[in-house]
N, C-alpha and C positions, 0 to 999 in steps of 0.2 A: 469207594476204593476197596478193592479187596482185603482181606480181613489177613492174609497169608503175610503180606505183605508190610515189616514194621519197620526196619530200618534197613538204610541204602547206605552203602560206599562208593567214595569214587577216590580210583587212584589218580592223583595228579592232579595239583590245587595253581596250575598253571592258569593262561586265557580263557581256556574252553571249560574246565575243573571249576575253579572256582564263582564265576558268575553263575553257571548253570544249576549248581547243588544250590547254592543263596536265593536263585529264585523257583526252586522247587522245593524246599525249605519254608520260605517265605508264602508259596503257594500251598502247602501242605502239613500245616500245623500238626498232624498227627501223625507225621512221618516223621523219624529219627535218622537224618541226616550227616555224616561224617565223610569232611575231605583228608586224603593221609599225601603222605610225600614224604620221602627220603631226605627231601633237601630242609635241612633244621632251619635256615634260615631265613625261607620263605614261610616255612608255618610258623616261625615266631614272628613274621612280620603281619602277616592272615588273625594272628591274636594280639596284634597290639591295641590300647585300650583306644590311640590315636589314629584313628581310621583313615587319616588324615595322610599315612604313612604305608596303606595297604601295598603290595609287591604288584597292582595294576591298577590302573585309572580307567575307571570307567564310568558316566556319568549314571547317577542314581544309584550307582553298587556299593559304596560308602552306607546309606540309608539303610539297606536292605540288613548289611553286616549289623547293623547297632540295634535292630529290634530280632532278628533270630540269634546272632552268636550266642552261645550259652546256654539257649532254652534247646533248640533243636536242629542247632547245626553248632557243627565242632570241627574243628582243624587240628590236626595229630600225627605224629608221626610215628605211630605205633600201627605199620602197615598190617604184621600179621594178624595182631589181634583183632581188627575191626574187619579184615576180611572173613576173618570167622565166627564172626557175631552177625555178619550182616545177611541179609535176604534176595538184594539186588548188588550187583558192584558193576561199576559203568568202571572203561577203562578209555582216559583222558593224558594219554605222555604222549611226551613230543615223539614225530615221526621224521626225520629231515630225511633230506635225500642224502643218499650214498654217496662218499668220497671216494671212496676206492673197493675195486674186488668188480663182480659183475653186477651190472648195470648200474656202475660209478655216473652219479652228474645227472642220472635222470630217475633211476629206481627210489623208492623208499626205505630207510633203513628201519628195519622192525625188531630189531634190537630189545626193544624199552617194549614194547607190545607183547615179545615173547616172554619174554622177562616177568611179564605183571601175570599171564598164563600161568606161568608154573607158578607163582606166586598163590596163585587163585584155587587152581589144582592141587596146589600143599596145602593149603592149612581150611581152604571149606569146609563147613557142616550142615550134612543137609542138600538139599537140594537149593542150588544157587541160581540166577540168570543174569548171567554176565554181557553185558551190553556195551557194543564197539562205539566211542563216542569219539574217539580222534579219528582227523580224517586219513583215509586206510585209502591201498591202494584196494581193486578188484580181484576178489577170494581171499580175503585175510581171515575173514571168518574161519575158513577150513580150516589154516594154521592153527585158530586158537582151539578147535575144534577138536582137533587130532591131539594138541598139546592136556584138552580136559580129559577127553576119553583114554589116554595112557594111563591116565592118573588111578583108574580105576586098578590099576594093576599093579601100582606101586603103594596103596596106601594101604597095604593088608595090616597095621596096624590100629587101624580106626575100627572102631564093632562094625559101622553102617559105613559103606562107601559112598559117598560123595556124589551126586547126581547133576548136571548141567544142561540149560538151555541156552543159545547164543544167539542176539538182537545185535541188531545195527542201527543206531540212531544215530547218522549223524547231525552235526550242527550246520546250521546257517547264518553264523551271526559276523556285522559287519563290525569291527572295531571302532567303538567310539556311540554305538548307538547299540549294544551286545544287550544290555537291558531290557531296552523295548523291545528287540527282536526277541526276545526270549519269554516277555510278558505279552506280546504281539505277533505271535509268528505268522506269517505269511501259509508255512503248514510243517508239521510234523510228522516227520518217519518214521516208519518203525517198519525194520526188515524181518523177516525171520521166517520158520517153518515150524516153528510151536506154537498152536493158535492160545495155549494158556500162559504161555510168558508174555505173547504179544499184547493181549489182551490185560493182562497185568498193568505194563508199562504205560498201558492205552490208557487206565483208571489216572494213572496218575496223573499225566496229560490233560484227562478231563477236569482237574476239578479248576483249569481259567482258561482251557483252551474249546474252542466250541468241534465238538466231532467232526463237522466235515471236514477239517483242516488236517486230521490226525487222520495222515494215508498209511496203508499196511502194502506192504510190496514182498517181496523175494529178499535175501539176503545180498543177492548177486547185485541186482538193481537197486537198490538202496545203496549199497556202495559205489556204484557206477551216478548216481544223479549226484551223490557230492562231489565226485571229481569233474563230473559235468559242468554242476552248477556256474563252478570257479571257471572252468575254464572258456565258458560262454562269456561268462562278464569280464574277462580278463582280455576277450578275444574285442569285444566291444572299446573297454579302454587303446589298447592298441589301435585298431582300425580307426576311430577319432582323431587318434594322435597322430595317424598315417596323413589325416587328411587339412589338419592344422599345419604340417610341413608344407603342403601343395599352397594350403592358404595364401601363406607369407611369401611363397613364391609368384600368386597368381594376381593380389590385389583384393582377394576374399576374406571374412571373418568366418572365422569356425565359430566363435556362436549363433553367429545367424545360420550358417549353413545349419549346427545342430540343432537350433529349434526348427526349423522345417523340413528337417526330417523327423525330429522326433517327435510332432504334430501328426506324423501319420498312424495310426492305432495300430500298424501292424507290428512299427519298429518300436514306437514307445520312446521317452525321454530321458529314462535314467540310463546312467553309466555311458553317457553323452558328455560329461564334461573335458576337456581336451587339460591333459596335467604335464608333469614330469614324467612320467610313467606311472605303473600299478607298483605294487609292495606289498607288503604284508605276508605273513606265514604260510597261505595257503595259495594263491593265484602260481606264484612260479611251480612251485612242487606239485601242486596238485596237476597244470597242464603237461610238466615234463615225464610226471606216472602216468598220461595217456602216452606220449609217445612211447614211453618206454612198453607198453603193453601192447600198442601198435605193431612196436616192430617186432615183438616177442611173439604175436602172433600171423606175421607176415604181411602185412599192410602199409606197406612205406608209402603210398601216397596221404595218408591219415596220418601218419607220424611227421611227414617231412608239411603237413597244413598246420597241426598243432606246435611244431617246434618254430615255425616261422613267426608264430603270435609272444615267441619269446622274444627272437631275436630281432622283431620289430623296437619292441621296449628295451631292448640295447642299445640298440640301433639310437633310438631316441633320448635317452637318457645321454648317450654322447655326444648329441646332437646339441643337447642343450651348452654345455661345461666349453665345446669348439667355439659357440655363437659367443658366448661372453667372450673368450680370447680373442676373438676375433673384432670384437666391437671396441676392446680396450687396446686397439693398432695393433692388436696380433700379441701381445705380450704380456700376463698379469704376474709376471715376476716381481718379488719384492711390493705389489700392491695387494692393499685393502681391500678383502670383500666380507661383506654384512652377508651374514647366510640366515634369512630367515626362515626358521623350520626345523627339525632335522625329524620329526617325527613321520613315519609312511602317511597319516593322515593327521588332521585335528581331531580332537578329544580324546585320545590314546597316546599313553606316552612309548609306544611299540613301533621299535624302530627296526622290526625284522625286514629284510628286502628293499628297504626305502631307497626311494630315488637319489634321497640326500646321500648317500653313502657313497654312493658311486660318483654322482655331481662333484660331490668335495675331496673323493681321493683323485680325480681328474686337475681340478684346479690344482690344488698340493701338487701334485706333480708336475706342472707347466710353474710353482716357486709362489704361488700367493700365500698370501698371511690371511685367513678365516678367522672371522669374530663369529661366536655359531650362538644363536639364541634360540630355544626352544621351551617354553615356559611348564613342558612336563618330563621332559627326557634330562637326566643327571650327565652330570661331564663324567662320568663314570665310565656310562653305556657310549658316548661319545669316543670314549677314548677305545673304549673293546672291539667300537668297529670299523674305526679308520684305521687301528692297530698304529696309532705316531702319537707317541707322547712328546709334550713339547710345554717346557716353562718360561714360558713370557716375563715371570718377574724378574730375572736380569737381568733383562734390556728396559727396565722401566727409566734407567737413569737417560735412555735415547731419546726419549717422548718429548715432544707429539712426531718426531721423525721417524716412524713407524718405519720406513721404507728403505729397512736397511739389509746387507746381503744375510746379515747373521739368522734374521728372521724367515727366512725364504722359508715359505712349503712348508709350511707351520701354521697352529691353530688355538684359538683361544676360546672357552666355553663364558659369553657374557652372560647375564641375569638382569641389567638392568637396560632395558634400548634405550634411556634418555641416554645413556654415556657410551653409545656402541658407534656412532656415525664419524667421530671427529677424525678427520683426516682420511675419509674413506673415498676408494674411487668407485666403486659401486657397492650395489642392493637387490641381491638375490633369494627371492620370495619360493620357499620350495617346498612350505607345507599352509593350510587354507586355515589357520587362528586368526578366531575373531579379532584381536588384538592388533594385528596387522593394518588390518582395515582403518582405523583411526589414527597412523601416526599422522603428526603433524608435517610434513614432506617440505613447508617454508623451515622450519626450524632444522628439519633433516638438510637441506641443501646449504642454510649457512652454515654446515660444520663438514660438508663434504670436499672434496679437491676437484677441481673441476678440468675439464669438463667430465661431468658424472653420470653414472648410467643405474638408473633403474630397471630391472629385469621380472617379469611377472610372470610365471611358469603355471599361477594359480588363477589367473584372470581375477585379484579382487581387488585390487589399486586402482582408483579412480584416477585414469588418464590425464583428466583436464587438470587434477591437484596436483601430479606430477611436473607437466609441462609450465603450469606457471607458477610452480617451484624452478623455473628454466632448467630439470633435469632434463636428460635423455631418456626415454621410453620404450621398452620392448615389453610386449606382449605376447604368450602364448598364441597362434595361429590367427594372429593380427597382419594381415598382407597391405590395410589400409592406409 
């Protein structure tokens, strides 16, 4: 490892911030590690002694906290200081897309990017190499670029002025297995046009990841393969999902159809399984900063192929929330549905984009009453983003007559599923926990209103326990 090289910062102890610094930390005993953030009460949660409590779930990232916090990694929210102690600083803040102004709805707002720039450009010393590690759209670099080199012009105050290099690393990690992609990566980037900063970052890299994996590219391209990345596998989710509708109309199963295609070594097997839709932080935003860069550069038949792989996953996400209405005579007013899930996936309790979100502000609006269980997302996050708050305990004295007008289009956050079924008219599966897999569906059917419907968006509910639970059965791109 380069001997210049002693301690790194990263602003933003968010998804991407915090797993990443823990396991380069944890990979780098002789590197002095610190994540900062403004926000006090994710880094008081980042130090608590109950890791148990960390501000993200990720498996194995508990472990990594309890043997580095302390010795060589730190959580702080004393941003300037550590930006001007450090030798590297990776910059990890969120990027969402633009609400409004131009390029509202598909742009990236780089706000929090410019922001940590002048941050970076004030209080440096020394020669810094600051490295883009949220996903950016293509030429963000420049921004920061332009933003470090003004700085030389403003900091006549300092003896020595301030010197920068700017890398592009970004990430590839999938939520819920962030760890091992991070202890295992498939390969590392690193962009740039300083062959001693790249080479720098590269050392660091090395000491668990083996060379060939760690590619060196352009800045440009490095941030072009992570908006790719997403939007190839995003593009993959969708098409699946396109063809699990034909399924159900045709007499076919989409998982047979998907192991025989993805048997073939050209197409491959992952990102084959037919869901609710994609979700998560990066899939929608990252495909709608190509269109919006498509058509910024004149290319609307590229933009209007990329925005179609969105509104496929609209498309389908509504397809689902119609089909229960429709299965329950057209009407789920004033009834009971079990929403199992709300998380985008299993083993993250990250409910950015999730299909639940949109499934369940659909039902709520056609008057159903939601029991919502999800064994790591808080009724908190539940309530910030179906935006309806709703207290069930006054109607407790109605019970078990659940099905009354005062409760319409309302929702209740359960914790325990032995007590979530009684009097329910169905069972909507919309995130893939292990947990799911094992209820007992005899015991689930004598507390349900019959005639009952089980709905599986996830394909992991064994059909036959269903059926001779005498429920009703639907299946994700199940035509059979």
């Amino acid at each position: 490892m380069s001997s210049n090289l002693k301690k790194i910062c990263c602003i933003g102890a968010g998804y991407v911030g915090g797993p990443t610094m823990a396991v380069i930390a944890d990979k780098c005993p002789n590197l002095n590690v610190t994540v900062v953030d403004i926000n006090k009460e994710r880094i008081n949660l980042w130090n608590e002694s109950d890791t148990s409590n960390l501000p993200i779930y990720e498996p194995g990232l508990a472990d990594i906290i309890k043997r580095c916090r302390g010795k060589n990694l730190f959580f702080s929210n004393k941003v300037e200081e550590n930006i001007a102690d450090s030798d590297m600083i990776f910059i990890s803040v969120n990027t969402p897309t633009k609400k409004k102004g131009l390029g509202a709805g598909k742009a990236s707002d780089l706000k929090w990017v410019e922001s940590c720039a002048r941050k970076v450009a004030k209080h440096s010393i020394g020669h810094t190499i600051v490295v883009e590690k949220s996903t950016l759209p293509v030429r963000t670099a420049e921004v920061i670029k332009t933003i470090l080199e003004a700085s030389k012009n403003t900091n006549s105050k300092k003896s020595i002025n301030p010197t920068f290099a700017v890398l592009s690393n970004p990430e590839f990690l999938a939520e819920g297995t962030a760890i091992n992609d991070l202890v295992n990566p498939d390969r590392v980037l690193i962009g740039g046009d300083n062959e001693n900063a790249i080479q720098t970052l590269h050392e660091v890299y090395k000491n668990w990841v083996s060379e060939d994996k760690i590619l060196h590219t352009n800045l440009w391209s490095s941030e072009l393969a992570k908006l790719t990345a997403n939007a190839f596998l995003a593009q993959r989710i969708s098409s699946i999902n396109s063809i699990s509708a034909i399924c159900e109309s045709t007499g076919a199963d989409v998982r047979e159809v998907a192991r025989a295609i993805g048997s073939d070594s050209r197409i491959g097997s992952k990102f084959l399984d037919s869901g609710p839709g994609f979700g998560g932080s990066c899939f929608k935003k990252d495909i709608l900063n190509l269109v919006y860069l498509s058509e910024y550069f004149g290319l609307k038949e590229v933009a209007e192929f990329w925005e179609g792989v969105v509104q496929l996953n609209n498309w389908h996400q509504n397809r689902i929330s119609q089909l229960v209405v429709k299965k329950l005579f057209g009407s789920v007013s004033g009834k009971k549905i079990n929403i199992l899930g709300f998380a985008f996936k299993s083993n993250t309790n990250d409910t950015r984009e999730s299909s639940a979100i949109k499934i369940c502000k659909k039902l709520l609006e056609e008057g159903a009453i939601l029991y919502i269980h999800d064994p790591k997302v808080e009724e908190k996050q539940i309530e910030n983003d179906l935006k309806i708050t709703f207290n069930m305990k006054r109607n407790e004295d109605l019970s078990p007559n659940l099905h009354n007008n005062e409760v319409e289009g309302s929702w209740k956050k359960v914790n325990n599923l032995s007590e979530a079924f009684l009097d329910s008219d169905a069972v909507l599966v919309l995130t893939e926990w292990e947990e799911y897999t094992k209820i007992n569906w005899l015991d689930v059917a004598s507390q349900m209103r019959f005639p009952a419907w089980i709905f599986d968006s996830r394909s992991i509910i064994d059909p036959i326990k269903v059926k001779e639970a005498g429920l009703n059965f639907w299946r994700i791109g199940d035509g059979t």
